[in-house]
C-alpha positions as CSV (number, residue, x, y, z in Angstrom):
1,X,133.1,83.0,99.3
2,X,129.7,83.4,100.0
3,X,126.5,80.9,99.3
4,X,123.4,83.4,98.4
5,X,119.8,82.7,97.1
6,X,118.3,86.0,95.4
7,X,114.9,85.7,94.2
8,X,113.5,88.0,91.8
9,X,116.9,88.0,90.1
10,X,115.7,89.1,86.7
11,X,113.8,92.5,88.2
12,X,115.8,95.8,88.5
13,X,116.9,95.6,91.8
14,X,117.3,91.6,91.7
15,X,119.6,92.2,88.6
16,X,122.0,94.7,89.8
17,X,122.3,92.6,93.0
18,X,122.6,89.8,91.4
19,X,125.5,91.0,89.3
20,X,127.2,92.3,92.2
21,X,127.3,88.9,94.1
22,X,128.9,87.2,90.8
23,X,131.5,89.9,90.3
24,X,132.6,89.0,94.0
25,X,133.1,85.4,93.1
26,X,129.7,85.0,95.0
27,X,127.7,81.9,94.2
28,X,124.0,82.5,93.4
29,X,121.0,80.3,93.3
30,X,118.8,82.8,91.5
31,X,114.6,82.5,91.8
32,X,112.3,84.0,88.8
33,X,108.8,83.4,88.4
34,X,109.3,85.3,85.3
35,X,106.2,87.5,85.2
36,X,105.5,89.9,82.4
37,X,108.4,92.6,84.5
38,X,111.1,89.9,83.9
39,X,114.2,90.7,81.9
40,X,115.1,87.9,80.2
41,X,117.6,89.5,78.6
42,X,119.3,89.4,82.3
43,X,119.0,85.6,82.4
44,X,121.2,85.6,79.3
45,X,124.0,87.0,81.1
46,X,124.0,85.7,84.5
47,X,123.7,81.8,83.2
48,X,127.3,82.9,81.2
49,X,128.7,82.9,85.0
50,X,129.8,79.1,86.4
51,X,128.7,80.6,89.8
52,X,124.9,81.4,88.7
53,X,122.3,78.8,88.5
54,X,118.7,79.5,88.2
55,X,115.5,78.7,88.9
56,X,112.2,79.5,87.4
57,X,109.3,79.1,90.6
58,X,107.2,81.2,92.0
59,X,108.4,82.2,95.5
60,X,104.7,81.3,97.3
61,X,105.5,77.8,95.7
62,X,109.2,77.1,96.0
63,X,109.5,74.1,98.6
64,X,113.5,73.8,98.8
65,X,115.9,76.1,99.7
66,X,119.9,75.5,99.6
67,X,122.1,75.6,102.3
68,X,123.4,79.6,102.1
69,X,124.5,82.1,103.7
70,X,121.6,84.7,102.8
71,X,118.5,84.6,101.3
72,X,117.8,88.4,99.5
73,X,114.6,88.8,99.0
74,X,114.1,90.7,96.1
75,X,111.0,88.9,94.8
76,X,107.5,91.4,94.5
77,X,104.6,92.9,93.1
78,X,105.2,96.1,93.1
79,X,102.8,98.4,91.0
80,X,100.8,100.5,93.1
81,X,98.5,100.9,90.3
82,X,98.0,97.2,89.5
83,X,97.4,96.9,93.3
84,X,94.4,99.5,92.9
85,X,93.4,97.7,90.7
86,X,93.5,94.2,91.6
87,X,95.7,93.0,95.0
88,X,95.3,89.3,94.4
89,X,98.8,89.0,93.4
90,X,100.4,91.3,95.8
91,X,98.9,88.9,98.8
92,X,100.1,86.0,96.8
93,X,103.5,87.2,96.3
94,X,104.4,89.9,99.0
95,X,102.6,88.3,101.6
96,X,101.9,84.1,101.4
97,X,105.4,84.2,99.6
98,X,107.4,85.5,102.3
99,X,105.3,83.8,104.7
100,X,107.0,80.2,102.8
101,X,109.9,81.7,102.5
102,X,110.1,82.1,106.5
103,X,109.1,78.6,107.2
104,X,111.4,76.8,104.8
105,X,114.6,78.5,106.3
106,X,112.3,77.6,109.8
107,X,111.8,73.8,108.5
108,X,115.8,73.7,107.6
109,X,118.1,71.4,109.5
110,X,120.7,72.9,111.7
111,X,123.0,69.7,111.8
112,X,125.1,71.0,109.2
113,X,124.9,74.6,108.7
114,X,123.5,77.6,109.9
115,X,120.5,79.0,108.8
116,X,120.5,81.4,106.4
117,X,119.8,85.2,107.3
118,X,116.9,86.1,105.6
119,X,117.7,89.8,104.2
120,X,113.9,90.9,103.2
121,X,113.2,94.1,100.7
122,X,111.0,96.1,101.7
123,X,109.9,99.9,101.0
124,X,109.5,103.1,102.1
125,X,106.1,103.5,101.3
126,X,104.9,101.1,103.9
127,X,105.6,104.1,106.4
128,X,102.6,106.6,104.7
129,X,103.9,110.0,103.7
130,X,105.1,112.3,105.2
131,X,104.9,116.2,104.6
132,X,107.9,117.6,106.5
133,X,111.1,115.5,107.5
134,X,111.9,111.8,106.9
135,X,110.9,108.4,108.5
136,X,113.3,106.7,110.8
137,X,113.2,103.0,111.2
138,X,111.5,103.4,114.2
139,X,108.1,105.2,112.8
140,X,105.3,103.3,112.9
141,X,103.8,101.7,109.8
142,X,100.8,103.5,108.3
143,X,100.7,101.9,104.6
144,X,98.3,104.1,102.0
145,X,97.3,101.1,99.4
146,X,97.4,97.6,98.7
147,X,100.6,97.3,97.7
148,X,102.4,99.5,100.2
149,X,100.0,97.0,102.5
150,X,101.3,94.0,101.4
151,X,104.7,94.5,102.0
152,X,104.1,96.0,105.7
153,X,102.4,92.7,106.7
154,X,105.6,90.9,105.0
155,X,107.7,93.0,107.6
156,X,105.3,92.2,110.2
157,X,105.6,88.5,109.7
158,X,109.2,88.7,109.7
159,X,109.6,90.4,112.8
160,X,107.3,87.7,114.0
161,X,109.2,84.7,113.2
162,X,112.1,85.8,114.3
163,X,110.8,86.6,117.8
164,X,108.8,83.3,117.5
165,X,111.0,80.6,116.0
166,X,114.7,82.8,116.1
167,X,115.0,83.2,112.1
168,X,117.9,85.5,111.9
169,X,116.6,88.7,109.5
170,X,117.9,92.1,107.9
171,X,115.1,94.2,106.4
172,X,116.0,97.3,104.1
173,X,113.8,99.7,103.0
174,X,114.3,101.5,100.1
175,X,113.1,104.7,98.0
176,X,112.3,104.7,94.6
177,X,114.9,103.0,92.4
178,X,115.5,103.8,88.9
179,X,118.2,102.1,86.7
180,X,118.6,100.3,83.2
181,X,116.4,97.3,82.9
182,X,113.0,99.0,84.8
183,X,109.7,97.2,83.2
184,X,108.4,100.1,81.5
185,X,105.1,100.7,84.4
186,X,107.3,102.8,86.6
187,X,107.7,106.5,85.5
188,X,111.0,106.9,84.3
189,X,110.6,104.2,81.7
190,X,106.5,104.5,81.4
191,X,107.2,108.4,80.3
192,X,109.6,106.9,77.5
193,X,107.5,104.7,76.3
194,X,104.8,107.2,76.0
195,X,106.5,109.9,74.3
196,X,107.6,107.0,71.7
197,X,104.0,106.5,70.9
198,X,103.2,109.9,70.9
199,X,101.0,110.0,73.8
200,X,101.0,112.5,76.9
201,X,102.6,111.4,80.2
202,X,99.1,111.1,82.8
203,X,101.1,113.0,86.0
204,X,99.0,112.0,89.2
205,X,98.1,114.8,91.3
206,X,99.0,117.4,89.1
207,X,102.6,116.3,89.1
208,X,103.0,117.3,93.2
209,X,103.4,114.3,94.7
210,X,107.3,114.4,95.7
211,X,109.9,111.0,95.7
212,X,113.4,109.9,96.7
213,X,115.4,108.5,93.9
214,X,118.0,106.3,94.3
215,X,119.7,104.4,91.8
216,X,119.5,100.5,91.6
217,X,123.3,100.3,91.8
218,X,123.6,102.2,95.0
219,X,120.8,99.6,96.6
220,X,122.8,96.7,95.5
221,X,126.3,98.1,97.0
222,X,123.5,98.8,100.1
223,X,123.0,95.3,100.3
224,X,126.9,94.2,100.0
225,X,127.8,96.2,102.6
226,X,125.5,95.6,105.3
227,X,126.4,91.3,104.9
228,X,130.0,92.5,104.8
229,X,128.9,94.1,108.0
230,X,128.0,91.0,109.3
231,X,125.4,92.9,111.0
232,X,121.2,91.0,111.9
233,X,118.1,91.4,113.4
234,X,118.1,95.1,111.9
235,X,115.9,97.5,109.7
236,X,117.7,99.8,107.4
237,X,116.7,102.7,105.3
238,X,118.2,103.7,102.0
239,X,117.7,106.3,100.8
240,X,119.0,108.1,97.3
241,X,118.5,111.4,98.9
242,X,117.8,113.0,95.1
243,X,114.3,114.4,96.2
244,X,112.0,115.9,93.7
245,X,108.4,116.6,92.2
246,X,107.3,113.7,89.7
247,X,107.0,116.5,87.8
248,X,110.3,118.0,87.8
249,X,111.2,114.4,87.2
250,X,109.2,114.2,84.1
251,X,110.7,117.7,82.8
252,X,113.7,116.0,83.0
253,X,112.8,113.0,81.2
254,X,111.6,114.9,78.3
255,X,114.3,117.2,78.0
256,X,116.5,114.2,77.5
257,X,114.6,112.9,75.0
258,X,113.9,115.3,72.2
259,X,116.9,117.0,70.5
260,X,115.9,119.9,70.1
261,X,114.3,122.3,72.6
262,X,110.1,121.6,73.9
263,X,107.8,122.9,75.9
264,X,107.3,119.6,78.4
265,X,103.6,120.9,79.0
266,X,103.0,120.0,76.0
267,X,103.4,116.3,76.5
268,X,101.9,116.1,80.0
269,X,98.0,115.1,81.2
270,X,97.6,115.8,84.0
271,X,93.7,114.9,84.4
272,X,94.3,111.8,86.6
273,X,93.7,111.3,90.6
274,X,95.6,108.6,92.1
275,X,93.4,106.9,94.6
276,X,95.4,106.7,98.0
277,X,98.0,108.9,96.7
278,X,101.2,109.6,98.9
279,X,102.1,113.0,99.2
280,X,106.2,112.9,100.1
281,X,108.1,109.7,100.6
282,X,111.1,110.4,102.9
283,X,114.1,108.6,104.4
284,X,116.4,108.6,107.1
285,X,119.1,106.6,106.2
286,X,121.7,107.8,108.6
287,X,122.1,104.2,110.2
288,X,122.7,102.9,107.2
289,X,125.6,105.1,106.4
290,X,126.9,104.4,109.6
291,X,128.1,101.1,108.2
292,X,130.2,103.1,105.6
293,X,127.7,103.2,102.7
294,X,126.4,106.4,100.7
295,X,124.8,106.6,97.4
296,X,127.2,107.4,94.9
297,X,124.9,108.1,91.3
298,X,124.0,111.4,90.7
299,X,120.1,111.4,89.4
300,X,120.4,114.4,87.4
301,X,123.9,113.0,85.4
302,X,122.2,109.6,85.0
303,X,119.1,111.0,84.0
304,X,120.1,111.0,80.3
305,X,121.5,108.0,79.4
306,X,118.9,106.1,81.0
307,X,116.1,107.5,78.9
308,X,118.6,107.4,75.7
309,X,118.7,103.2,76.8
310,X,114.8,103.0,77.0
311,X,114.0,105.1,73.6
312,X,116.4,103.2,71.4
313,X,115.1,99.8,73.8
314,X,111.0,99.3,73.0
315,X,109.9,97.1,75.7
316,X,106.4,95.4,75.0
């Protein structure tokens, strides 16, 4: 049995991690600050487990940490928009909150366990874009907006305390997840929302800009497999390898919404510019795999009962 901290445990990815760890007789200390993206609905569930015990605290203020075996760190800001817009948070959170983190599994004693292995999330996007091929975990680091900033100078202050003070680490970078339980800002639940309001979908860029989806189950089984590895001190990609246009992607969410048969263009604005938009998101996750792991949803069979979930689930 394993001992495992996962913060941001009511987000998308937190959940379905989350929910793996318990249905492996895992223990889990789970960390919320319970921001507006929150599920509550998740809390419900996980607090029916005897192995589940939570805690509401913001990650840049949390001054304990169990003895564990892992700490997953699932906790961020991460709406590229709201960083645009505003990065306070995204410093507070993706930046000063992994800095505590790192110096309260620094601070912990060693007289009676081992430190935990810090297993960070990060993203793809803090690699730029990239036109032609995908990013290895080698590529430099060439992040295209706050957010995608942020979490590159979490990486960077990862790498540094483990070179500096020996924290033991696994960072994973991820493409763009999509599952049940998204707070509807990101695309797949945004476009539901809007079409239950009656209002166009605003497609950036014309709709070109092209992304990786991969499905928040497949990063959770990810994350199982590489502590089954036993493996540290790595980066890993992971990658859904599903790639389209977020406009193809939007096609797609509109023909599973209506019944009967719509033109999509007719529910589609596409008179917004993204400032600092990424072209292409790409991964190569072939190190990853090495470990045994593949993504196993299909986007294009999920597709439709996600966006039957969100338009019979209205999400304020």
């Amino acid at each position: 049995m394993k001992l495992v901290v996962i913060t941001g445990c009511l987000g998308l990815i937190g959940s379905y991690i989350t929910r793996k760890c318990l249905e492996l007789g895992w223990k889990v200390y789970g960390i919320d600050s319970m921001t507006y993206a929150a599920n509550e609905n998740f809390l419900q569930e996980f607090l029916e487990n005897k192995n589940f015990l939570f805690i509401k605290e913001d990650i840049s203020k949390i001054n304990y940490l169990p003895d564990c075996d892992y700490v997953i760190n699932v906790a961020a800001e991460s709406h590229v928009g709201n960083s645009i817009i505003d990065s306070t948070n995204f410093i507070n959170t993706n930046v000063l909150g992994v800095q505590n983190i790192l110096n309260l599994i620094k601070n912990k004693p060693s007289n009676v366990a081992e430190k935990p292995i810090l297993l960070h999330f990060s993203t793809d996007e803090v690699y730029g874009d990239i036109l032609s091929g995908s990013h290895t975990e080698e590529h430099l680091l060439k992040p295209s907006n706050p957010y995608s900033a942020s979490k590159a100078a979490a990486d960077m202050l990862v790498l540094a305390w483990s070179r500096t003070y020996g924290i033991n680490y696994v960072i994973v970078r991820p493409t763009n997840n999509y599952g049940i339980g998204q707070y509807p800002e990101k695309l797949i639940p945004l476009s539901v929302k809007l079409l239950q309001r009656g209002k166009k979908i605003k497609l950036h860029n014309k709709g070109t800009p092209v992304r990786n989806w991969l499905h928040s189950d497949d990063t959770a089984e990810a994350v199982i497999a590489i502590i089954q590895s036993g493996v540290k001190n790595e980066i890993f990609n992971i990658s859904g390898n599903y790639e389209q246009t977020n406009k193809e992607t939007v096609y797609q969410i509109i023909e599973n919404y209506f019944d009967s048969k719509v033109n999509p263009e007719d529910y589609i604005d596409y008179s917004y510019v993204r400032e600092g938009q990424d072209v292409r998101y790409s991964l190569d996750d072939k190190k990853l795999q090495s470990l045994g792991w593949k993504p196993k949803k299909i986007f294009t069979q999920e597709i439709s009962n996600i966006v039957k979930y969100y338009k019979n689930t209205f999400k304020w």
